[in-house]
Every structure is written in structure tokens, then in C-alpha cells.
N, C-alpha and C positions, 0 to 999 in steps of 0.2 A: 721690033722684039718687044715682047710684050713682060710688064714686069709685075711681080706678086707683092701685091700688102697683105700684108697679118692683119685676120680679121679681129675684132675687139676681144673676143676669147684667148683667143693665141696669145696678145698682149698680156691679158688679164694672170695669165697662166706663170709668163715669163718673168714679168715683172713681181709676180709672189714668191718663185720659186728662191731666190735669195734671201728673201726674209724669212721663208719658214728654215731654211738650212744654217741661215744663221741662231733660230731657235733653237734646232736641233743642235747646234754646234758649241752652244752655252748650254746644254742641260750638265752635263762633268763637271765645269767648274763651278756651277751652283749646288750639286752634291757635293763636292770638294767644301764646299764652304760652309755645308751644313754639317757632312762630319767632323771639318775642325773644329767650329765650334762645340758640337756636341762631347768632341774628346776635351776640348779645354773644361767645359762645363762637370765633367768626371774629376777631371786632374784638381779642380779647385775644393772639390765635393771631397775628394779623398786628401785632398792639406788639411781641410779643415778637420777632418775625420784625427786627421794625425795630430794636429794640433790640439782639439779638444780632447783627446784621449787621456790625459794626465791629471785632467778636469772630472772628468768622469768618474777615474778610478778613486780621486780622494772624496770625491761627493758620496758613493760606493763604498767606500771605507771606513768615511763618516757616519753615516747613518747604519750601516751592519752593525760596527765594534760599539756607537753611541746606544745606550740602554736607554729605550722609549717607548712605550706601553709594553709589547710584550717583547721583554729584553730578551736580545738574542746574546748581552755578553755577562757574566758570571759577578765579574766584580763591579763595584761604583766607581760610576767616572767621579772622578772629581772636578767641580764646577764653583768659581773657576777655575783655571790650572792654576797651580802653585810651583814656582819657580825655586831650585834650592836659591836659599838662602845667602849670597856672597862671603857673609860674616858666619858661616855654619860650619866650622874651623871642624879638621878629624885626625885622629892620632893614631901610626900605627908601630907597628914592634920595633921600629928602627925610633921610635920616640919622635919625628919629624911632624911637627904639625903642617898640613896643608885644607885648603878649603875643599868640601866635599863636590864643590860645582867642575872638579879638575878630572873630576868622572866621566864629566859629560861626553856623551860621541858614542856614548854604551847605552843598551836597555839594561836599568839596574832596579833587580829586585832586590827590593831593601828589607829586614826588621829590625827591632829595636828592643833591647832587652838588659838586663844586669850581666855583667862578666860571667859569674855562678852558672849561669844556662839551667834553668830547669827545666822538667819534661815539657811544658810547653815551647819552652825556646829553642830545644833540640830539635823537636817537631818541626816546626816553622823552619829550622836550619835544612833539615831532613827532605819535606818539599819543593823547596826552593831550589835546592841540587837536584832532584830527581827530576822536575819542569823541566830546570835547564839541560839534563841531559839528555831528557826526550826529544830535543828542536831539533839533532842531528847535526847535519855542517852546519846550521843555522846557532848551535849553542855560545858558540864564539862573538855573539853580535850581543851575549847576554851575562852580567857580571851579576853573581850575586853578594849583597852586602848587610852585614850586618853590623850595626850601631852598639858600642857595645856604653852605655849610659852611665856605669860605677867604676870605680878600679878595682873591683873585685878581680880574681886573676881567673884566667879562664881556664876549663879543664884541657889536664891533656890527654884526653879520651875524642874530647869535640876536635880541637884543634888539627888530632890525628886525624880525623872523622871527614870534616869538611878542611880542607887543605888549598882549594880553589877560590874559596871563600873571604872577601877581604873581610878583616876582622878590625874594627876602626873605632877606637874612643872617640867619642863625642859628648858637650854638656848635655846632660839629659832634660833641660827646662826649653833648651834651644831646641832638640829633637823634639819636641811634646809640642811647642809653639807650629812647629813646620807639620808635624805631621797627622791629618784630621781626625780622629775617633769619632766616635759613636756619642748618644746619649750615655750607654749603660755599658762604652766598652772604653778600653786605655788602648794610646798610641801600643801598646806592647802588646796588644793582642792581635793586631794584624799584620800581611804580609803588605807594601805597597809598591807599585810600579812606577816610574821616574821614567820618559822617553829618552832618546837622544840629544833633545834639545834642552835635557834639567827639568823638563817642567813634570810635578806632580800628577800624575794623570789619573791612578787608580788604584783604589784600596778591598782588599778582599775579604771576605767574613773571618767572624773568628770562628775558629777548628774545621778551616774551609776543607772544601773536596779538593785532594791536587790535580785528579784529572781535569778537572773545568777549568782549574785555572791555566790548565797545559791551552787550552781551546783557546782561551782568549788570550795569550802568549803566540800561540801559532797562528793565528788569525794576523796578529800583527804584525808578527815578523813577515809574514805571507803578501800584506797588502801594503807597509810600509818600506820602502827603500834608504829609510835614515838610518843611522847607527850599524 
């Protein structure tokens, strides 16, 4: 009986066909490994995304609300900040002196003027309540104060008037030291901004527009999560 060999093709054939099937058998788990990777490579892209996001928005915040060639905010920043004062003692109707820095955790628009209020000081009382009532739920995040520098006794027309308003004795040389004017203006002709953290931040013209300064109040309550 006669027996058959496999001629060299036959062999050729046989002995491939296990290696190509095992090529084909690893092509999935080489996709497999390139989608994981590819989805790890998302998942890191998007922490980072997450992470630098809070980076972002103050960089964004900074440079918006910061006035620099063509100022996009109303008032002067003030450069550097100025921090209240720890020794900056305030007095109010209960005659209880405490430090004005026991404010902090508020956005406090501040001014500063003689007990008497005169039309300018009523003013300045006048927009500073109407700002803050414009912020909406937001007005809550914002105390307005006003410095009152003499012992002159204050009206009771004002008092009736702004009633939200803390009204706070303070030495008027200590007020004047902390708070920056102008060449040709007094600490009493302006309104200025104090953030949450006490510090100084921004002073507004004298017989400013109160819309504008609604804009750069809303801006900040807007892009700021302090206070």
C-alpha cells in the first residue's frame, strides 16, 4: 500500500495557517488596548480640564474686572490692596466699640462723611442702597457702610431713609490714613469697595454714575464665590 507525502506547498500552506489565525486572533485585543488607552487619555484630558477650571475663571476675572488700557471696570482698582486697618476701631448706636475688620466675609461698600449728611452724603447713601438693591438674591452678599467721622448727630430723615445701612463712628484721621483720594479729591468724596477678605480694592469717582458701578458690583459678585 502505497502512502502519500505532502508535497512542499501542502506543508507551506499548513504550517502558516496557525500563525496567520493566531494574527487574526490578536487583532481585538490589540483594539481593546488601544481603546483603553485612548479612553484613559480623555479621562486625564478632562481632570485636567476640571482641575484647571478654577484657574481659569480667576485669571478671567482678573484681567476683565483689572482696569488696563481700555478699562473694561468703572472704578480704580486700588494698587496695592489695602487691608482694613486692625486698629480701625467703629462705633455704633449701642455705643460698643469693635474693629471695623469684624465685617469681613461681606462685600462692603463703604463712605465716609460728618454725622450732618449733606446733599453729597445722602447721595452717596442714596446709591449705595440702590446698587445693592439692584444685585437681587445676590444683595445679601453686600453691606453698605457708612463711616460716620464727627459726633455730629445724624438726621432722622437719613436714618429713617437708609435703615440697612450700618451707620458707624470712626476717628476721621484713621479713616483719611486708610482710605486713598485723589490729588484734587477727599476720602469723602468717594464711594469705596472692601472685598470679603477686608482688603481695599476700589474707589469710585466723585458724583459717579450709579449704573456703572451696579456693573462692576455685578461683575463681581458674578465671577467671585467669596463673601
Amino acid at each position: 500500500m502505497s502512502t502519500h507525502s505532502p508535497d512542499s506547498s501542502q506543508v507551506s500552506r499548513n504550517t502558516s495557517q496557525p500563525k496567520g489565525a493566531q494574527q487574526k486572533g490578536a487583532s481585538p485585543n490589540g483594539a481593546q488596548k488601544k481603546g483603553s488607552w485612548q479612553r484613559g487619555r480623555w479621562m486625564l484630558l478632562l481632570i485636567a480640564l476640571i482641575c484647571g477650571a478654577p484657574i481659569a475663571i480667576s485669571y478671567f476675572t482678573y484681567y476683565v474686572i483689572k482696569p488696563k488700557g481700555g478699562s473694561t471696570s468703572y472704578g480704580t482698582l486700588i494698587e496695592p490692596q489695602r487691608t482694613i486697618p486692625p486698629s480701625l476701631m467703629v462705633t455704633g448706636d449701642d455705643g460698643r466699640a469693635v474693629p471695623l475688620d469684624s465685617l469681613k466675609g461681606h462685600w462692603l461698600m463703604i463712605s465716609a462723611d460728618g454725622g450732618a449728611c449733606g446733599e453729597s452724603c445722602a447721595q452717596k447713601l442714596y446709591f449705595m442702597r440702590q446698587v445693592r438693591a439692584t444685585q437681587g438674591a445676590e444683595r445679601e452678599r453686600v453691606v453698605t457702610v457708612w463711616l460716620r467721622t464727627d459726633d455730629a448727630a445724624v438726621p432722622t430723615v437719613v436714618k429713617t431713609a437708609y435703615p440697612d445701612t450700618r451707620m458707624l463712628r470712626a476717628d476721621s484721621a484713621s479713616v483719611a490714613e486708610w482710605l486713598p483720594a485723589t490729588d484734587k479729591t477727599k476720602d469723602t468724596d468717594h464711594i469705596y469697595l472692601v472685598d470679603p477678605n477686608g482688603n481695599l480694592m476700589m474707589r469710585f469717582p466723585e458724583q459717579p454714575d450709579p449704573s456703572k458701578i451696579k456693573q462692576d458690583v455685578t461683575k463681581l459678585l458674578k465671577w467671585s464665590r467669596i463673601g
